[in-house]
N, C-alpha and C positions, 0 to 999 in steps of 0.2 A: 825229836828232830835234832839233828845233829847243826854244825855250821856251814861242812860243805851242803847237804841237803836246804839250809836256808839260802844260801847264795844259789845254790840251782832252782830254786824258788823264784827269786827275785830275778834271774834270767830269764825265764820262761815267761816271767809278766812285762819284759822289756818290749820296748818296739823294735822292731825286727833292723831297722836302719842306724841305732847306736849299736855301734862295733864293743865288745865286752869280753876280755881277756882275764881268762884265772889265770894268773900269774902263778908258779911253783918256780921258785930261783933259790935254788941248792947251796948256791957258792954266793949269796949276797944276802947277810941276814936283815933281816928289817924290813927286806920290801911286803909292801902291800899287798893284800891278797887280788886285789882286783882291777885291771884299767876298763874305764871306759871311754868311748868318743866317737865324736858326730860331725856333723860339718860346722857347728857352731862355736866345739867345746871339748874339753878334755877334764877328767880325773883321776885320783886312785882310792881306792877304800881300803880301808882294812877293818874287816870283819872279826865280829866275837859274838856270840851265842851262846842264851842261858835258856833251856828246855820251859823253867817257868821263875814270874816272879816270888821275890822271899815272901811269905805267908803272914809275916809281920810288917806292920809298914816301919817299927824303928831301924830294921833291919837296912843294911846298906848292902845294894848292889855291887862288886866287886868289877872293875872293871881292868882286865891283865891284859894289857899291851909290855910286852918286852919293854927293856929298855932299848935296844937294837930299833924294834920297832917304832919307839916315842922319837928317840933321835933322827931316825930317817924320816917321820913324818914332819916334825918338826922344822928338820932342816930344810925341807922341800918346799913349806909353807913360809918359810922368812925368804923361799927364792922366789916365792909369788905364784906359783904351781898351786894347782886345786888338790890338797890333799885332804881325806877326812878319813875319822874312826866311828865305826857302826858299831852299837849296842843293840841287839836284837834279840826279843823274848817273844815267841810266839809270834805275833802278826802286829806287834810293835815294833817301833825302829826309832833308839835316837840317835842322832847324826850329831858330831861336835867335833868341834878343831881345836880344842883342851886337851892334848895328846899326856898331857902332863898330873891331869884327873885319874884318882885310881880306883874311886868308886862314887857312884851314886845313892842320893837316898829315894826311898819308893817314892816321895811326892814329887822329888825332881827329875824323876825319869816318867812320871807319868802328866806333867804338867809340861814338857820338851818330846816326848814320842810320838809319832803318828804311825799311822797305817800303813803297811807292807806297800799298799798300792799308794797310798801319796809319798813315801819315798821312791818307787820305780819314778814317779812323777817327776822329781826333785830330778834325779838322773835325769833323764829324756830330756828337761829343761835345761840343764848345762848340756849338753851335746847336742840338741837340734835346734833347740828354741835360741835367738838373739837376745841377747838386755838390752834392755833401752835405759 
């Protein structure tokens, strides 16, 4: 599976009423591959995708966000904006606002990752659901 194929995954498991934009901006590097939003809520993801985890667990997941990209997520998140970067293997997903992380180890991506569908979850929850 590729990542745009994973993000059109995770589209098709969304509820139909969060609004979900693949962003492609040509002339503006760094931005995020993804907006979403609800009448609750709003975010942006940027997505990365590895086919499978490394076969060793000392082995450390590499995680390549730009620098372009660390800085505009960064900078968005000290504006108070919901920005996050997704790590997705398979039908795992970890979610972090550690833009400045550049890899993970297998026990820390599997002790932080959940389910394709409890991330759609997470989503749907910022865009439709309220906080209390």
């Amino acid at each position: 599976m590729t990542e745009h194929k994973f993000i059109a995954k995770v589209h098709s498991l969304l509820n139909k009423e969060v609004f979900r934009w693949k962003i492609n901006d040509p002339y503006h590097g760094g931005v995020p591959d993804c907006f979403y939003s609800g009448p609750n809520g709003f975010c942006f993801m940027e997505y990365k995708y590895k086919d499978k985890k490394p076969a060793r667990q000392t082995t450390k997941i590499k995680f390549s966000l730009t620098e372009q990209q660390r800085a505009w997520l960064y900078k968005q998140h000290k504006f108070g904006i919901p920005v996050y970067a997704v790590l997705g293997i398979k039908n795992e997903v970890l979610l972090t606002q550690d833009f400045y992380k550049k890899e993970f180890s297998i026990q820390e991506f599997e002790e932080k990752a959940v389910h394709v569908k409890e991330f759609v979850n997470i989503i749907v929850n910022i865009c439709l659901h309220k906080s209390t």
